[in-house]
C-alpha positions in Angstrom: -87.4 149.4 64.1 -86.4 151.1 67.1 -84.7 155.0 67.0 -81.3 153.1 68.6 -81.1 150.3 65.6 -81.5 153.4 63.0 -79.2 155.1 64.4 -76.5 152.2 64.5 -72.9 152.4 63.0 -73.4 149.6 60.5 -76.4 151.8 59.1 -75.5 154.3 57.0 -78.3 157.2 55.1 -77.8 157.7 51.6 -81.1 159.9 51.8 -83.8 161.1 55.0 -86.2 158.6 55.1 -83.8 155.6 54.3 -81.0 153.4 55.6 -78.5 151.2 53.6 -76.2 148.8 55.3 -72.8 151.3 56.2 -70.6 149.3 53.3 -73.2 149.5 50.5 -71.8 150.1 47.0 -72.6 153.1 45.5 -75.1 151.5 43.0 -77.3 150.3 46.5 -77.2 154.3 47.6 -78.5 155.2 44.3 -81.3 152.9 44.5 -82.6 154.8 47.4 -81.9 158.0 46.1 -84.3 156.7 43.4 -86.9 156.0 45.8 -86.8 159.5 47.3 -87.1 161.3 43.8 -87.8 159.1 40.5 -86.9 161.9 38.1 -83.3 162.1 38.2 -80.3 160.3 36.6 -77.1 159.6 37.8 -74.3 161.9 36.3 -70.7 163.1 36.2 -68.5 161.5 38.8 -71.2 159.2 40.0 -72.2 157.9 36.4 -67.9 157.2 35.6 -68.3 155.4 39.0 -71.5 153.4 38.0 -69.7 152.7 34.5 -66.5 151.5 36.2 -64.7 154.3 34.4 -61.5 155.7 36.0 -61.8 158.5 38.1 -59.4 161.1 38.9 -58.4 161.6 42.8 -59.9 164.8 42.9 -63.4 162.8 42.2 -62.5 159.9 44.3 -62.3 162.5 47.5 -66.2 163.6 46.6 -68.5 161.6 48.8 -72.0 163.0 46.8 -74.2 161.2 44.8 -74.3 163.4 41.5 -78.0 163.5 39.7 -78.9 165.5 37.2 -82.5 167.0 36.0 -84.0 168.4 32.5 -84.4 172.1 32.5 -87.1 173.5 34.2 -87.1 171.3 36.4 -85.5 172.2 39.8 -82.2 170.2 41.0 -82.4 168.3 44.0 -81.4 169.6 47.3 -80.2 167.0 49.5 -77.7 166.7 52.1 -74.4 164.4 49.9 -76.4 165.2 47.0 -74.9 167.4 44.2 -77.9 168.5 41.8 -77.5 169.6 38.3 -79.8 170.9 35.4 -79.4 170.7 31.9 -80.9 171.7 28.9 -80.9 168.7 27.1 -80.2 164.8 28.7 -79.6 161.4 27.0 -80.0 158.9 29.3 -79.2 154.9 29.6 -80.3 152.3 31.8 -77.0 150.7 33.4 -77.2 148.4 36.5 -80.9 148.7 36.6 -80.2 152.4 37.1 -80.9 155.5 34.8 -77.1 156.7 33.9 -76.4 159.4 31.8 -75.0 158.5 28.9 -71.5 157.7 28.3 -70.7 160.3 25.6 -72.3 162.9 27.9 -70.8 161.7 30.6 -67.4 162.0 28.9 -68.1 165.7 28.0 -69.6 166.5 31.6 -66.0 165.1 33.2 -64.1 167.6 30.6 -65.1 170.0 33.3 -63.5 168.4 36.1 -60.2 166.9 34.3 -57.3 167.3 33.2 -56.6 166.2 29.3 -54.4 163.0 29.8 -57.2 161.9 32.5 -60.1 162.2 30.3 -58.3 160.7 27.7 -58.1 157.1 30.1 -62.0 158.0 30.2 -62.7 158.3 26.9 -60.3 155.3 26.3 -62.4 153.0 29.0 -65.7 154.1 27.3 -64.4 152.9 23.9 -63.0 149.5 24.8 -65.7 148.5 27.1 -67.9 149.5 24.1 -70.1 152.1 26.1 -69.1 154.5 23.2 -66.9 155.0 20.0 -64.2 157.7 18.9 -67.2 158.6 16.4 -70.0 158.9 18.8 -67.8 160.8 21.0 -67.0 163.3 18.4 -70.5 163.9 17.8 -71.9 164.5 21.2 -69.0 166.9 21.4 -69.8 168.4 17.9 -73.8 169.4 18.9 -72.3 170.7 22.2 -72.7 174.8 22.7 -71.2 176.7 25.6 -70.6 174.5 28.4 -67.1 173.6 30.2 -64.4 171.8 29.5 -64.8 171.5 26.1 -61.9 173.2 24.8 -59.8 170.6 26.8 -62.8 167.9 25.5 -61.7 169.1 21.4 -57.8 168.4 22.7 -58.6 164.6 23.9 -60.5 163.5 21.5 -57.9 162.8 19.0 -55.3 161.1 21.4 -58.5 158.4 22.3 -58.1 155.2 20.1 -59.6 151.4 20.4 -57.2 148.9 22.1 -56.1 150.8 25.5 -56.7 148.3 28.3 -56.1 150.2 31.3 -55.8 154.0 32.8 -52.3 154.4 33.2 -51.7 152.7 29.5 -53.8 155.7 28.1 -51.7 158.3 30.4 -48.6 156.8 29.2 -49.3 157.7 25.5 -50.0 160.9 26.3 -47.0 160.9 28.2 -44.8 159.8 24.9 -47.6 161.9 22.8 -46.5 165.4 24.2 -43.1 164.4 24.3 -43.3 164.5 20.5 -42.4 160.5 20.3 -43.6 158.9 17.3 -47.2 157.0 17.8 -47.1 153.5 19.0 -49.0 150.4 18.3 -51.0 149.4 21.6 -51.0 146.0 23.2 -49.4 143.9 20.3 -48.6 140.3 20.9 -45.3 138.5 20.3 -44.8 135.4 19.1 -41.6 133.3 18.7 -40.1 132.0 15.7 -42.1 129.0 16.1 -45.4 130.7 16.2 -45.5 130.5 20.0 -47.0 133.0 22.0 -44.4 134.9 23.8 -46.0 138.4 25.5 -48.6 141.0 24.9 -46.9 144.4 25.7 -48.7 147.6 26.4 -46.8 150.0 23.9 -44.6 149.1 20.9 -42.3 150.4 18.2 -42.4 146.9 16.3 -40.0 148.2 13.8 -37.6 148.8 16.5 -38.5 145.6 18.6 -38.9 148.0 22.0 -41.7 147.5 23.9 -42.7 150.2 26.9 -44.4 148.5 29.4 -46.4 150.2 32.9 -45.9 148.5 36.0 -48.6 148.9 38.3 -47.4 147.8 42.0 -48.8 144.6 42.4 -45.9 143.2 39.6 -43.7 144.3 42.6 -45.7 143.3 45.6 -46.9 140.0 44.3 -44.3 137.6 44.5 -45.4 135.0 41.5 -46.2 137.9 39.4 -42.4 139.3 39.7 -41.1 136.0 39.1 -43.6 135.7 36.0 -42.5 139.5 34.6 -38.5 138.2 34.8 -39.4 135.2 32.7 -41.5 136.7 30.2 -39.0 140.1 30.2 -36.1 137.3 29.3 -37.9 135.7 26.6 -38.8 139.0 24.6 -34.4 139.7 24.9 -34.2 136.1 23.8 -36.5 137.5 20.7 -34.4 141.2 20.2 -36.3 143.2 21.8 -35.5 145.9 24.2 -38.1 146.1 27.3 -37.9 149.4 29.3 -40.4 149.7 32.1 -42.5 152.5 33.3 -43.6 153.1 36.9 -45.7 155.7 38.0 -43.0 157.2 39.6 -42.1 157.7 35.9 -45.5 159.7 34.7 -44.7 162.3 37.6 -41.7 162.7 36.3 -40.6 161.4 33.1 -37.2 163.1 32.2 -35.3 159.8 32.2 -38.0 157.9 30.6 -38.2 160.2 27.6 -34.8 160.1 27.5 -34.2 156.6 27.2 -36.8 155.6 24.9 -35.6 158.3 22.9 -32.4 157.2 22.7 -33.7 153.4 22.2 -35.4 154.9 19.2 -32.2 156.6 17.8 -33.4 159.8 18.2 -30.9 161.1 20.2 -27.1 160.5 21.8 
């Protein structure tokens, strides 16, 4: 292959010595990475990535492949590379790639993220059944003096089975600092008949108010609007109060807290 073709737009080089197409998915760039050097395993922001786990934007404005090695072994140095050592590494195949593992993964993104954000991470793990509120707390409980995991210690509690998306799990937090009573996640309603009626993110069932996020594309597709005003009338129909939650409303949430505080008659 000529020096021109190598050196073509549509190529792009994950590594010296190899070229990808210039849109490869991450998992192709880690393959050759894995040709270059066999001894590494994918890690922090690269293994959420690999996992499909939510990543924060901070991580999402990294370009580098992050690998990590067992102690003595040197970390890699290669240009879009980050390189790390440890002590001790569990490591899972995933994708046909070595990935470190989940729980690891979790404690290694404590480091990089805030607590609500590694809450969503420790909530993805869970439902996708990568790893379990259990397992979690013992990967945290055999690990000595690294970061994050003071803020690690103060997200594990808030992670629980049954969150089905990132901004569902921030959400809770949201209500979960606010000092808001604990809701039940994802509950579906059913009509006097037995019918199915909706599954809604958050609810106080006692109450009949359901909190529901709104990610945009319930205001930029067109069916799905028309779909959220049928399905918002039937719950009414059934009692209950529907407030929803943009993410407008997570940046700053005075008037949310307010008003599901006052739908909870907890205050005037």
């Amino acid at each position: 292959m000529p020096r021109s073709r190598l050196r073509a737009a549509d190529l792009a080089r994950p590594v010296r010595g190899f070229r990808v197409p210039a849109d490869a998915e991450l998992a192709q760039r880690c393959r050759a990475l894995r040709l270059h050097r066999s001894d590494l395993a994918f890690s922090h922001s690269t293994a959420l990535e690999l996992y499909g786990a939510p990543l924060s934007a901070r991580m999402r404005r990294d370009p580098r492949i992050h690998v990590t090695v067992a102690a003595p072994t040197r970390a890699p140095q290669i240009h879009g590379v980050a390189g790390h050592v440890t002590r001790s590494i569990v490591v899972r195949s995933h994708r046909g790639l070595p990935v470190i593992a989940p729980e690891q993964s979790w404690l290694d993104a404590a480091a990089m993220l805030t607590r609500p954000d590694l809450v969503a991470v420790g909530d993805y793990f869970v439902a996708h059944g990568f790893a379990t509120p259990a397992s979690l707390e013992t990967a945290l409980a055999a690990s000595r003096g690294r970061r994050g995991l003071s803020v690690a210690r103060l997200a594990l509690p808030l992670i629980r089975a049954g969150a089905e998306s990132p901004s569902e799990s921030l959400l809770r937090v949201l209500l979960h600092d606010a000092g808001l009573p604990p809701s039940a996640l994802n509950v579906n309603v059913f009509d006097l008949q037995g019918r199915f009626v909706a599954r809604v993110d958050l609810a106080y069932e006692d109450q009949r108010i359901a909190v529901e996020y709104e990610g945009d594309h319930h205001r930029t597709d067109r069916a799905q609007w028309h779909k959220d005003i049928h399905r918002q009338g039937r719950l009414e129909d059934l009692g209950w109060r529907v407030i929803r939650v943009t993410a407008s409303d997570l940046s700053t949430p005075a008037t949310l807290l307010t008003r599901i505080r006052r739908a909870l008659g907890l205050e005037r």
